[in-house]
C-alpha positions as MATLAB code, in Angstrom:
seq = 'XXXXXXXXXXXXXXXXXXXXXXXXXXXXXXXXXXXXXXXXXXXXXXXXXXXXXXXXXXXXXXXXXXXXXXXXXXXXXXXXXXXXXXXXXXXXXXXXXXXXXXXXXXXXXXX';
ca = [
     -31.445  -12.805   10.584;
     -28.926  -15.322   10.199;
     -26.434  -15.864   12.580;
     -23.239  -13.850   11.904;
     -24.813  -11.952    9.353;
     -25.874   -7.749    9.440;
     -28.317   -6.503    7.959;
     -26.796   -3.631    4.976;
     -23.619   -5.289    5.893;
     -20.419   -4.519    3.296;
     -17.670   -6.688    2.534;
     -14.474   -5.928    3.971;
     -12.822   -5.493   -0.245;
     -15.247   -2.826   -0.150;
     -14.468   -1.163    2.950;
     -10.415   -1.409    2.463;
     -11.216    0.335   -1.048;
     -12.724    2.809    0.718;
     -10.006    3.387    3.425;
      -7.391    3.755    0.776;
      -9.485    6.098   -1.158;
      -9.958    8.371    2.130;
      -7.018    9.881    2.986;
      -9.079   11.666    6.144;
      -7.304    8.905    8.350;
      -4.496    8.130    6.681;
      -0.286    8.567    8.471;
       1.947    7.921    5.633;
       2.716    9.247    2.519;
       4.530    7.129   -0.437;
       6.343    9.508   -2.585;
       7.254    8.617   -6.939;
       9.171   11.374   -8.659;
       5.910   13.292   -9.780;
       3.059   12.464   -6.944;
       2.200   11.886   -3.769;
       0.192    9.145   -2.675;
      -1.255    8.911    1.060;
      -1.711    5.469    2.672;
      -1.810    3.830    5.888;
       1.141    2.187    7.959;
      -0.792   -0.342    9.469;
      -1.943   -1.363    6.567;
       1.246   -1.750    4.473;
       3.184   -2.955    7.640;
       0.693   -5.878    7.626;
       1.032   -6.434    3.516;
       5.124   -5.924    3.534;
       7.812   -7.151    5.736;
       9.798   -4.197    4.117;
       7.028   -1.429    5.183;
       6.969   -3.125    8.676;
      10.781   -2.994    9.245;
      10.697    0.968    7.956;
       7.519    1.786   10.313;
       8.745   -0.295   13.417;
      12.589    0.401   13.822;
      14.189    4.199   13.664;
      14.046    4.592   10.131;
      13.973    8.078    8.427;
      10.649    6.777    6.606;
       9.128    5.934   10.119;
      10.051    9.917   11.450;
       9.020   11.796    8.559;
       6.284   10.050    7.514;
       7.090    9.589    4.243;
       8.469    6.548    1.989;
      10.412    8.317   -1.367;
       9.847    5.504   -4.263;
      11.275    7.394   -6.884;
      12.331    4.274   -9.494;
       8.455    3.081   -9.030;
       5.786    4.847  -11.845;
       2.589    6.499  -10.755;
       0.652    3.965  -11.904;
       2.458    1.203  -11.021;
       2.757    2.095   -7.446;
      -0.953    3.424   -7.415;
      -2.311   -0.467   -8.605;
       0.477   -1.919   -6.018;
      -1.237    0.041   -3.066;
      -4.425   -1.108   -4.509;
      -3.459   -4.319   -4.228;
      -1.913   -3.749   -0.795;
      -5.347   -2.833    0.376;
      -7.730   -5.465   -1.325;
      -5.672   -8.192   -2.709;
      -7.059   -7.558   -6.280;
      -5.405   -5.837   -9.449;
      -6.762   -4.792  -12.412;
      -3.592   -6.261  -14.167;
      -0.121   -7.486  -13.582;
       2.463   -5.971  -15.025;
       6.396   -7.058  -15.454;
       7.016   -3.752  -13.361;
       3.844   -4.510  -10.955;
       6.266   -7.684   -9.908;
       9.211   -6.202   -9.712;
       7.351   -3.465   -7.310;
       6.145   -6.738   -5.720;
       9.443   -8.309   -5.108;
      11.218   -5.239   -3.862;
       8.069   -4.833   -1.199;
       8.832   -8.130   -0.219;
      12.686   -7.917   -0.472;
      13.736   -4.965   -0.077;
      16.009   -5.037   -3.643;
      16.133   -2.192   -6.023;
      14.294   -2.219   -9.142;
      16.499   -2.675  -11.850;
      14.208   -2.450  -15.886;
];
């Protein structure tokens, strides 16, 4: 076997997918108008500076365990988690960046 190699081994893209698709494990919940999504702070926190600050400092989000989102759509926010988790999309959207930015920022979404 080569060195640093396992045999049946998975690639982490793969594993990550699976994580977010598990919610068995998961300590957060990001919240649109219409659904509920379950994720995983330590995840996020590591993907957004704005995540970190809410999970790390005495933030409502960080107590109840749950980030409201409500100018974000469904889909929009499900593909940005996605993305959170593997670094892949299946598209980019003009409301997939703005998502973006505001994870980044911390600015409201304004379309």
């Amino acid at each position: 076997m080569e060195e640093g190699k396992f045999k049946n081994s998975t690639f982490l893209i793969d594993d990550m997918k699976s994580l977010y698709s598990d919610p068995a494990l998961s300590d957060i919940k990001l919240r649109t108008e219409t659904e509920t999504f379950q994720a995983h702070a330590a995840v996020l926190s590591a993907r957004s500076p704005v995540f970190r600050a809410m999970f790390t400092t005495d933030m409502k989000e960080k107590n109840n365990g749950c980030v409201d989102i409500p100018d974000v759509d469904n889909d929009t926010l499900r593909q940005m988690i996605l993305y959170m988790y593997t670094d892949q999309l299946e598209f980019w959207s003009g409301k997939m960046q703005l998502c973006y930015t505001r994870l980044l920022t911390n600015t409201k979404l304004r379309a």
